[in-house]
Structure formats: C-alpha cells, structure tokens
N, C-alpha and C positions, 0 to 999 in steps of 0.2 A: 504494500500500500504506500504510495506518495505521502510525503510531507508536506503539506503545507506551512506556508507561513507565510501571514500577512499578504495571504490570495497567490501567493509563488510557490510555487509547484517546483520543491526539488525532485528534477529525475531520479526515478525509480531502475535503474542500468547498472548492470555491471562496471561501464568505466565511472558511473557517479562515486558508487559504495567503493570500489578499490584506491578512486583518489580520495575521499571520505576517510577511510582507514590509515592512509600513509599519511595523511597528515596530521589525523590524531596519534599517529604512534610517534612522530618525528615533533612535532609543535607542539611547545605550553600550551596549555587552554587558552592563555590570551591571544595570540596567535590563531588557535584553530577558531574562537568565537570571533574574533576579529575579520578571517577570509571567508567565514559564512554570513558574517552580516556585509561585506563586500558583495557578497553574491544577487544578495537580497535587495541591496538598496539598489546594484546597477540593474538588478530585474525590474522593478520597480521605475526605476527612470526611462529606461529601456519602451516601457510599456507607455509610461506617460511622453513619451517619442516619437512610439509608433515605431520603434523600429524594428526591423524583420532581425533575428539574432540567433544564433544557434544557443539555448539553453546550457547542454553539455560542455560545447566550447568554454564558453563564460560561466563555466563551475570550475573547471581548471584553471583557468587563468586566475580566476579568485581565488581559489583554494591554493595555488604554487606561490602566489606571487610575493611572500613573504619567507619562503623555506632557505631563500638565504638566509637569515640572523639565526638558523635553527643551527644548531650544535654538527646534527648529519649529513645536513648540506653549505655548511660554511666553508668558502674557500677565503683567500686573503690577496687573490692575486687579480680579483675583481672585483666587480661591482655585486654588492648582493642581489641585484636586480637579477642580472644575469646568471646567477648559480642560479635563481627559481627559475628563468626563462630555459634551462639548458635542461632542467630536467625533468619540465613540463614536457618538450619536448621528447626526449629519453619516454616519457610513460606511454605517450603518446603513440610513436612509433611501437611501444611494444602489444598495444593496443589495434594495429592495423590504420592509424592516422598520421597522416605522413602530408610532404606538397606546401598546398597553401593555408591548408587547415591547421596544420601543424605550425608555420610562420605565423597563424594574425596570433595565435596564442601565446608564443615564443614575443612577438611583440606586445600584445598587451601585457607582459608582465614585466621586460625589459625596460618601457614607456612609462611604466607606473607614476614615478616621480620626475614626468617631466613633463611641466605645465604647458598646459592647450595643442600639444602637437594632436597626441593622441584622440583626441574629441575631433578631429576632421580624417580621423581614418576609419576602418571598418567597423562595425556596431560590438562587435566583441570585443576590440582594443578601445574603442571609447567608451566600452561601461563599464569594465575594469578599473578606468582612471577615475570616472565618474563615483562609483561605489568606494574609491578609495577614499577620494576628496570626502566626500558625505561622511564619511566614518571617522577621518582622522581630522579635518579640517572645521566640517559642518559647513562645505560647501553644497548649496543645493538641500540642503533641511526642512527648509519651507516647499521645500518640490515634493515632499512626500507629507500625509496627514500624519495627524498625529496618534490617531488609530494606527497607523500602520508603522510609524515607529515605537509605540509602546509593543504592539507584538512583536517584531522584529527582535527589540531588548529585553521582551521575557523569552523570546525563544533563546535567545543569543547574548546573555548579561555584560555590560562591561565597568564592572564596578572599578573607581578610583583610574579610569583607562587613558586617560590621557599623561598621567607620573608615570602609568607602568607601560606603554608602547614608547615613550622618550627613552625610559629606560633599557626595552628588548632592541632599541631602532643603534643606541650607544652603545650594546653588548656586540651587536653585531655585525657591527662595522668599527669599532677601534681600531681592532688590529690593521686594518688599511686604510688608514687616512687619506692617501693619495686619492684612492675611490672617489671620492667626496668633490673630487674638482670639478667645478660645471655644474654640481647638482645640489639638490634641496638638503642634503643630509649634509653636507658641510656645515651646516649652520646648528645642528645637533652636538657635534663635535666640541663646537666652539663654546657651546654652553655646555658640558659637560665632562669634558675633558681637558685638562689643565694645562697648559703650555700648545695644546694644538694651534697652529699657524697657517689658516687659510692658502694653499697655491695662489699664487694672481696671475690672471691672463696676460694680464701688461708685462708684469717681471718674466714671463715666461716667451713673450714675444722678444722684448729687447736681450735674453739670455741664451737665445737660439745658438746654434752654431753659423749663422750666415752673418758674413764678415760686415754689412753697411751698416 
C-alpha cells in the first residue's frame, strides 16, 4: 500500500523501498527526515507547477542528495554534492536506469546548492532544488498550505533542524574546504570553523600561472 503524505503519493516500487533502505541504513535521521520532506515539498510544488515529472526520479534525487556529509559516502577530494550525485547514479544503473535519466538525476543533486541554475532545467533537477530551498531556506513556504506542511512535519519531524543541519552540513564538508569555492557552503565554514579562509576568485585570477 502507498504512503501518502500531504496528498503525495510515495511510490510503492522496488527502486522506491531499496533507495528508502540505503539511506536509512547510511543517514542520521536528520538527514533521512530531511530528503523525505525534500521529496515532499518539491512534489508539492511540482504539482502547484503543473509540471509533468517522473515521481521515482525525484525520490532519488531527494533521497541521494545529501549522502555526501554521511560517514559511507564521504569522500574529501570533492564536493559533497557530487559523492550523492555519483552514487545516485551507481544505484541507478544497477537498477537498469542509465542515459538521460540517469544524468537529470546525477544533476539534480550535483545542482542542489546552486542558486537558480537549476529551476530553468528539467522538472526533476528543478524540484530537487526547489524542495531543498523550502526545507533548508523557507524558500517558497507560502507556496504550500499550511495543512500541508503541518502533515509533511508530523510525517517527517524536524525538531531544533536548523542548529542540527548547520551542524551535519560543517561535519561534512570540513575536511575539504577547498570544496566550498564558488559555493553556498563556504559560508558554513566560515561560521563554524575557526581560522577557515575563504578562496577568492580575484586572488586566484591575479595568482594564475600566466605571466601579464
């Protein structure tokens, strides 16, 4: 039997429940309530859009797009973006989804934190970002009632969520600061980690190797 929530309809499929499972076996709860109420909200906006969207698709994309700051999928040598986006893809493929299907997903989660690109590409990489914004930001809050986010937050709690996602967003990306150049999460850093020193685009243009 489907779950609803807040008139969303989580698929009822084997690749639902297998990404369902891995990422409650690999993510805190914060994490795992966090990329289901992602799911929820970009369904939600999704609909008040009208946009035509693959379901399935945009459960992985929500459900991967944070399993970089997790302990099992942390690498240091990128962006946490990209560990979720590679192994979105990875489940994907072993699932028989492959191509183009396999890329908007691989990009909605890559895209995540990076403002307004995403919202003018395909309806599964713009409600990925959309559902992010909503959860992390409270972008777009008044776009859904408020029936539909008090269910959402009894299906999905996020008590004290805004101290404790600064806190899993700093866990999980310290260890590569560099990461952070160009993007939203430098600014985590900088509040939360002591001595951390912003890259700058200027200092790194005039320190080029080209001689003028």
């Amino acid at each position: 039997m489907n779950d609803l929530i807040a008139g969303v309809e989580i698929p009822d499929t084997a690749l639902v429940r297998e990404a369902t499972e891995l990422v409650r076996e690999a993510a805190p709860p914060l994490l795992f309530h966090h990329s289901r109420r992602v799911f929820l909200w970009g369904s939600l906006r999704g609909r008040e859009q009208r946009l035509d969207f693959d379901p399935e698709l945009l459960y992985v994309g929500a459900m991967f797009h944070d399993l970089g700051l997790t302990t099992r999928f942390r690498r240091t040598d990128q962006r946490f973006e990209i560990d979720g986006a590679d192994e979105a893809r990875r489940f994907l493929g072993a699932h028989g989804i492959t191509g183009e299907a396999a890329d908007r997903v691989w990009t909605s989660i890559a895209l995540h934190t990076t403002p307004e690109i995403p919202l003018h590409m395909a309806p599964e990489v713009a409600l990925v970002t959309r559902g992010v914004e909503l959860d992390v930001l409270g972008i777009g809050y008044h776009a859904v009632t408020d029936e539909q986010r008090a269910a959402v937050v009894a299906a999905h709690p996020r008590p004290d969520f805004k101290n404790r996602i600064l806190a899993a967003f700093t866990e999980g990306i310290k260890d590569r600061p560099d990461t952070t150049f160009g993007n939203v999460k430098a600014d985590v850093l900088a509040h939360y980690v002591p001595g951390f020193r912003r890259r700058d685009f200027v200092e790194v243009i005039e320190n080029s190797d080209w001689p003028e």
